[in-house]
Each structure stands twice: as C-alpha cells, then as structure tokens.
C-alpha positions in Angstrom: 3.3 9.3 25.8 -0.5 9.0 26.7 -3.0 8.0 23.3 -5.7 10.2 23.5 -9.2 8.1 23.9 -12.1 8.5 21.6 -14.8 8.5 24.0 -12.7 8.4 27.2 -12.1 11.4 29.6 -8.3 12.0 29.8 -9.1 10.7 33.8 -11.3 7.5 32.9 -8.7 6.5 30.3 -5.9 6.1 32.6 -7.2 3.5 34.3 -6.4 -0.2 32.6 -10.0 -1.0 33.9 -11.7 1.4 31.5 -11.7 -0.1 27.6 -12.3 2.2 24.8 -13.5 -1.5 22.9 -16.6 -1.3 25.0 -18.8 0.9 24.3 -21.5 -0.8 26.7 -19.0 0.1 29.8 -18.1 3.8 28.2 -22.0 5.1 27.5 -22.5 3.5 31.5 -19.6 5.5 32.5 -21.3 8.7 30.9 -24.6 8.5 32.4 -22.7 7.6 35.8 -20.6 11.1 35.1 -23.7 13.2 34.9 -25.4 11.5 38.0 -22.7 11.9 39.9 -20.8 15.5 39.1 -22.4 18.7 38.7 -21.4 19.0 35.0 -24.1 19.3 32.2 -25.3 17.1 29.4 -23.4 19.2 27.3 -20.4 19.0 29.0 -20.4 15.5 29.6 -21.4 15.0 26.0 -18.1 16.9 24.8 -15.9 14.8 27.7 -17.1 11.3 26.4 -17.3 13.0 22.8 -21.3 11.7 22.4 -24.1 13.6 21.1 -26.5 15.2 23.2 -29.1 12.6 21.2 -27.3 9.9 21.6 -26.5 10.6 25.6 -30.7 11.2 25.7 -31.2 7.7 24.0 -28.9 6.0 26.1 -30.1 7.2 29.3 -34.2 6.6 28.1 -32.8 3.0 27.3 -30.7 2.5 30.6 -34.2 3.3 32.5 -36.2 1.1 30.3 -33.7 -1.9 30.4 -31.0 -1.7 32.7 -27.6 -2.2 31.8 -29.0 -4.6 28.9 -30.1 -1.3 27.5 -26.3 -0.1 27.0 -25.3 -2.8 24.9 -25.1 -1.9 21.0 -28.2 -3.5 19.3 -27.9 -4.8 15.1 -30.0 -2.7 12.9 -31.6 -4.0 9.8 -33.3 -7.0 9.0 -31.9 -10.1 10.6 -32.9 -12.6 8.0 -33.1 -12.5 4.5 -36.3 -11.4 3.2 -36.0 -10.9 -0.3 -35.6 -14.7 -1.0 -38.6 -17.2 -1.1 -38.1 -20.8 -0.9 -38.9 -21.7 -4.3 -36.2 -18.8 -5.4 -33.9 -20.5 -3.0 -34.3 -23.8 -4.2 -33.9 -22.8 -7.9 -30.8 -20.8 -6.8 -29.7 -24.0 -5.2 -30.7 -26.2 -8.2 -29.2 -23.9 -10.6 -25.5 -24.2 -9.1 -25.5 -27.9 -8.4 -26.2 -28.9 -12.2 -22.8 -26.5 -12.9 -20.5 -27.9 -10.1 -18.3 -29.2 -12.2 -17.8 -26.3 -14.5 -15.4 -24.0 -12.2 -16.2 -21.3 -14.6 -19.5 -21.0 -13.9 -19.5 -18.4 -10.8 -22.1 -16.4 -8.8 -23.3 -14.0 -11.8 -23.7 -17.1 -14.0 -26.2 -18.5 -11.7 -27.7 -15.4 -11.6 -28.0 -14.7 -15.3 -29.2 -18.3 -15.7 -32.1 -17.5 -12.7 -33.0 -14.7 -14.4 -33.3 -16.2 -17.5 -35.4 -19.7 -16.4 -38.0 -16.4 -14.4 -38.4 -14.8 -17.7 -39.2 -17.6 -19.5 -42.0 -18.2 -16.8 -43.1 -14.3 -17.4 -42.0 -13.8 -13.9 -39.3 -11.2 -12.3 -36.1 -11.7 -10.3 -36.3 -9.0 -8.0 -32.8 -10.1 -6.0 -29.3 -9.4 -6.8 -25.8 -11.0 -7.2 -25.0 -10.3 -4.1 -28.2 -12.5 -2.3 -27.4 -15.2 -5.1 -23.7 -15.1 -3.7 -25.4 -14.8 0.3 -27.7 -18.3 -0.6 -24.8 -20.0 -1.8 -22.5 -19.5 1.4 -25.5 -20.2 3.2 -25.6 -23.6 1.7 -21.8 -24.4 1.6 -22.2 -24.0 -2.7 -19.9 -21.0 -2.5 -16.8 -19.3 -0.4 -17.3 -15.8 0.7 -14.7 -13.4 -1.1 -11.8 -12.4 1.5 -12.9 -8.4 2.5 -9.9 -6.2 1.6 -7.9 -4.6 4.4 -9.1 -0.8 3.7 
C-alpha cells in the first residue's frame, strides 16, 4: 500500500530520491514541474498541494537567490529584545541569592523582580516566560520537557 505524500505528486513520490522532509528539494521540484511541462501554476499548485502565493514567492526568491532561496528561512526576532542587561543581571542576581531554596522557581524570581522595579517606580514590562528563557540561557534553570501532543 502506497502513503499518499503531502506535497508530492503520486509520480515524484515513488521515487526513494524524493523526501517529503525537505521542503527545500519539494518547492525546487515544483518550479522545475512548471518549467518543464505544459501544466499551469494552478495545476501544479494543486499537484505539489502549494498555494498559488506561496509557488509565486518561491519562484521570485529562486531568481533572486538561487537554490539558497528555497531553503525555509526563521521568522521572528532572533534575539531577545525585551531584556536589557541591567534586567538581565538582576534576573541573574535575583536567582542566585535563592539557590538553595528549591522552592523558589521561575515565577518567584519573577514576582521578586517585579517587586525590587516597583520599589524603584519603574515597570517590568517582560514575562515568566523571558524570566524562565534568561535562566536556561545562563544554566540557572532546566527547560520544562514539551509534551508529546
């Protein structure tokens, strides 16, 4: 019994050489599809099950960058940049003079920043989670398993 492939053509996914895991190799093999057969962005679209925008986007960034421009780029900011250094440090300070107290977790460092910034009159503008993100960053805390789900 043959698994159907998300973004293969019955034909392409026959072939062992062809691998649904990357999408660099599939969205090369679409714009090749339509350069070489008569078929129509629309048809070709539905056969590699794409949208016409993201078949357009694809080929305008194959033209600009070559093959580099098929590879999946991150989105979003790549640092943090919520967190100043002096928030970091005091983060950083914060959980340190509590390492021996096991009870005294990521929303208790939080609560206690919070509460050293409004004595100052200033305002914590991060949440638990960057707390939590600073800490793993500087070995003060393990990252929670993610669930299977």
């Amino acid at each position: 019994m043959r698994v159907a492939k998300k973004h293969l053509p019955p034909d392409l996914g026959s072939y062992n050489f062809f691998k649904e895991s990357d999408p660099a190799q599939i969205k090369y093999e679409m714009l090749r599809d339509k350069m070489v057969s008569n078929k129509s962005v629309v048809q070709v679209c539905k056969d590699f099950n794409f949208t016409r925008k993201t078949f357009y986007d694809t080929l305008e960034r194959f033209k600009q960058e070559g093959m580099v421009g098929l590879l999946d780029k991150t989105t979003g900011p790549q640092k943090r940049h919520k967190v100043d250094p002096e928030l970091e440090k005091a983060i950083i300070r914060i959980k340190r003079e509590h390492l021996s107290d096991h009870r005294f977790k990521v929303p208790q460092v939080f609560q206690t920043l919070k509460d050293e910034y409004v004595e100052k009159g200033l305002e914590v503008t991060i949440s638990v989670k960057t707390v939590e993100r600073v800490l793993i960053d500087h070995g003060l805390h393990e990252p929670r398993p993610k669930k299977n789900g």
